[in-house]
C-alpha positions as CSV (number, residue, x, y, z in Angstrom):
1,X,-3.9,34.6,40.9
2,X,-0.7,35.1,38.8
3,X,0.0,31.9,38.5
4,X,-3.2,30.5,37.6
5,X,-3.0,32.8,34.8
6,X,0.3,31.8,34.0
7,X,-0.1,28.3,34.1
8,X,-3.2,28.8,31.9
9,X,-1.6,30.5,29.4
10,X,1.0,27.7,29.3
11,X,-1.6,24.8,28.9
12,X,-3.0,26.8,26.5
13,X,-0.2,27.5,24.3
14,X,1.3,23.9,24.5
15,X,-2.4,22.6,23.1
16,X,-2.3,25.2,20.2
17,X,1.4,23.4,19.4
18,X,0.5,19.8,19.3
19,X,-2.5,20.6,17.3
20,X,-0.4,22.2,15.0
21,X,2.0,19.4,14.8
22,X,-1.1,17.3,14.4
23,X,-2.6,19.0,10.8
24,X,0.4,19.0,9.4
25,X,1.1,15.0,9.7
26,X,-2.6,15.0,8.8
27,X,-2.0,17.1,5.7
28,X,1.0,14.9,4.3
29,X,-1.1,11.5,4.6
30,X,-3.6,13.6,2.4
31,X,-1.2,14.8,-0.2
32,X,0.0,11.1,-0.5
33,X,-2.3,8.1,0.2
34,X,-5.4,9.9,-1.4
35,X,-3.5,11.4,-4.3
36,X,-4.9,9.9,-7.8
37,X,-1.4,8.7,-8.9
38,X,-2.0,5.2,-7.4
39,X,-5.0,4.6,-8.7
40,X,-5.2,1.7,-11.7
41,X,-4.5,-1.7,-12.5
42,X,-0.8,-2.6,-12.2
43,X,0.1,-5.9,-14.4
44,X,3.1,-8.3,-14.6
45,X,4.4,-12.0,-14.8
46,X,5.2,-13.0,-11.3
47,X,7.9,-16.0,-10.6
48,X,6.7,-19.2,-10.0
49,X,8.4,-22.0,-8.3
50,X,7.0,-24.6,-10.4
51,X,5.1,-23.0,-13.7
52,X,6.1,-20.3,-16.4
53,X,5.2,-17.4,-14.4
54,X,2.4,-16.1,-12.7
55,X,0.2,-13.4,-15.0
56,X,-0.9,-11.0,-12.2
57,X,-3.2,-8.1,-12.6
58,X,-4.1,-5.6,-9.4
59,X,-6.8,-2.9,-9.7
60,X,-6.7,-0.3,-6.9
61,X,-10.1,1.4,-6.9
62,X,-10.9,4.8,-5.1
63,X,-13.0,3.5,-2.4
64,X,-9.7,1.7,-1.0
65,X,-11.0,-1.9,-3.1
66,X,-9.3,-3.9,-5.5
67,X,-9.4,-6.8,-7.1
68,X,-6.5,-9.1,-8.0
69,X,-6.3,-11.3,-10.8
70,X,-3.8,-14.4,-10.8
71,X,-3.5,-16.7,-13.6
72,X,-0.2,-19.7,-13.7
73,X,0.7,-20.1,-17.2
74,X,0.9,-23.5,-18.6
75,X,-1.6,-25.0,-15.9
76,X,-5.1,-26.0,-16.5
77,X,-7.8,-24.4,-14.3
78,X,-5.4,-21.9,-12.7
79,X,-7.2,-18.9,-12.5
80,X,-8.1,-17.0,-9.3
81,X,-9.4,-13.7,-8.5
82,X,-9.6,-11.9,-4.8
83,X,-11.7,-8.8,-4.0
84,X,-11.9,-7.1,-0.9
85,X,-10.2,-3.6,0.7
86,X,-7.0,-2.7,1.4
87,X,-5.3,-0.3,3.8
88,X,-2.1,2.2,3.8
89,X,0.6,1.8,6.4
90,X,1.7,4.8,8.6
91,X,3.9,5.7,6.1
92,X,1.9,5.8,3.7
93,X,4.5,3.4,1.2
94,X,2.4,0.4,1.4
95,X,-0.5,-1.0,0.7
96,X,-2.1,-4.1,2.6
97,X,-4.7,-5.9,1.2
98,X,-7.1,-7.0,3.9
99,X,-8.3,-10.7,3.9
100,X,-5.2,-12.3,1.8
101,X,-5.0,-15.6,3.4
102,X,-3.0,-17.1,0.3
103,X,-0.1,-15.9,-0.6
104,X,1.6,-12.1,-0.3
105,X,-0.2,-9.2,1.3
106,X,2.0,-6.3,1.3
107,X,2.6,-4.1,-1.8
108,X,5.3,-0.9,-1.9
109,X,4.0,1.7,-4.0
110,X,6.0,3.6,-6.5
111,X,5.9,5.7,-9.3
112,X,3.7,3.8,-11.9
113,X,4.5,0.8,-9.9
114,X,3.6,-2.0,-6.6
115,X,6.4,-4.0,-5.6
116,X,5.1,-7.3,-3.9
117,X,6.6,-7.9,-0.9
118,X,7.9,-11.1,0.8
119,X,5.5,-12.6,3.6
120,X,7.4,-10.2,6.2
121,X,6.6,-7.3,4.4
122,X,10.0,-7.0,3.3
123,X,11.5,-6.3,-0.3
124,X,12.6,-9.4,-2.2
125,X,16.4,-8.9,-2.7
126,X,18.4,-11.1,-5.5
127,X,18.4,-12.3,-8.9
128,X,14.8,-12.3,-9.2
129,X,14.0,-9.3,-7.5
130,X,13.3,-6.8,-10.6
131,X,10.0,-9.7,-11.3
132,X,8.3,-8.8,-8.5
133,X,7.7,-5.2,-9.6
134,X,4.0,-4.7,-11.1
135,X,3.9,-1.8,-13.7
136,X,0.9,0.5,-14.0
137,X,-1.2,-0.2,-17.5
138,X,-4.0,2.4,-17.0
């Protein structure tokens, strides 16, 4: 009978720890994916391998939307928009934007800025790398 208590009040306490450790990773993807600072569009001029530049605007909305905006300069008829959702990764550091079939996916978040990523959702080292970084306008 003494051990069925015993073994009871071990299950017992080991459930009460894990749920513990489970609201507080719960609590810090709170604080940081659904804090407000991310919200807004994020502009810049993108390289381009065989224009000017690419004039790129992102709008993360609430609801986990956005809406990106692409525009090649110097080249007729070279406007395209995507809409759709996008997701955080576990660590809550990146965005992905769901249904990209064209070009990049994966976004790092920072302080008033995204930082597009290369197709392996890795950061874009060298020369160029500082042009990959859109800054926050609203």
């Amino acid at each position: 009978m003494n051990k069925i208590i015993i073994m009871l009040s071990v299950v017992l306490l080991m459930t009460g720890m894990s749920a513990c450790k489970l609201n507080r990773k719960t609590e810090s993807v709170v604080s940081t994916s659904f804090s407000a600072d991310w919200l807004g569009k994020y502009t810049g001029i993108l390289p381009c391998a065989d224009c000017e530049g690419i004039q790129t605007q992102i709008t993360l909305l609430a609801d986990t939307t956005y809406k990106l905006d692409w525009q090649y300069i110097d080249k007729e008829n070279a406007s395209f928009s995507e809409t759709g959702t996008f997701q955080w990764n576990e660590a809550d550091s990146l965005i992905i934007l769901n249904n990209m079939e064209d070009g990049p996916s994966c976004y790092k978040v920072g302080k008033n800025t995204l930082t597009q990523l290369d197709l392996e959702g890795e950061i874009i080292t060298g020369e160029l790398a500082e042009n990959y970084v859109l800054v926050k306008s609203e």
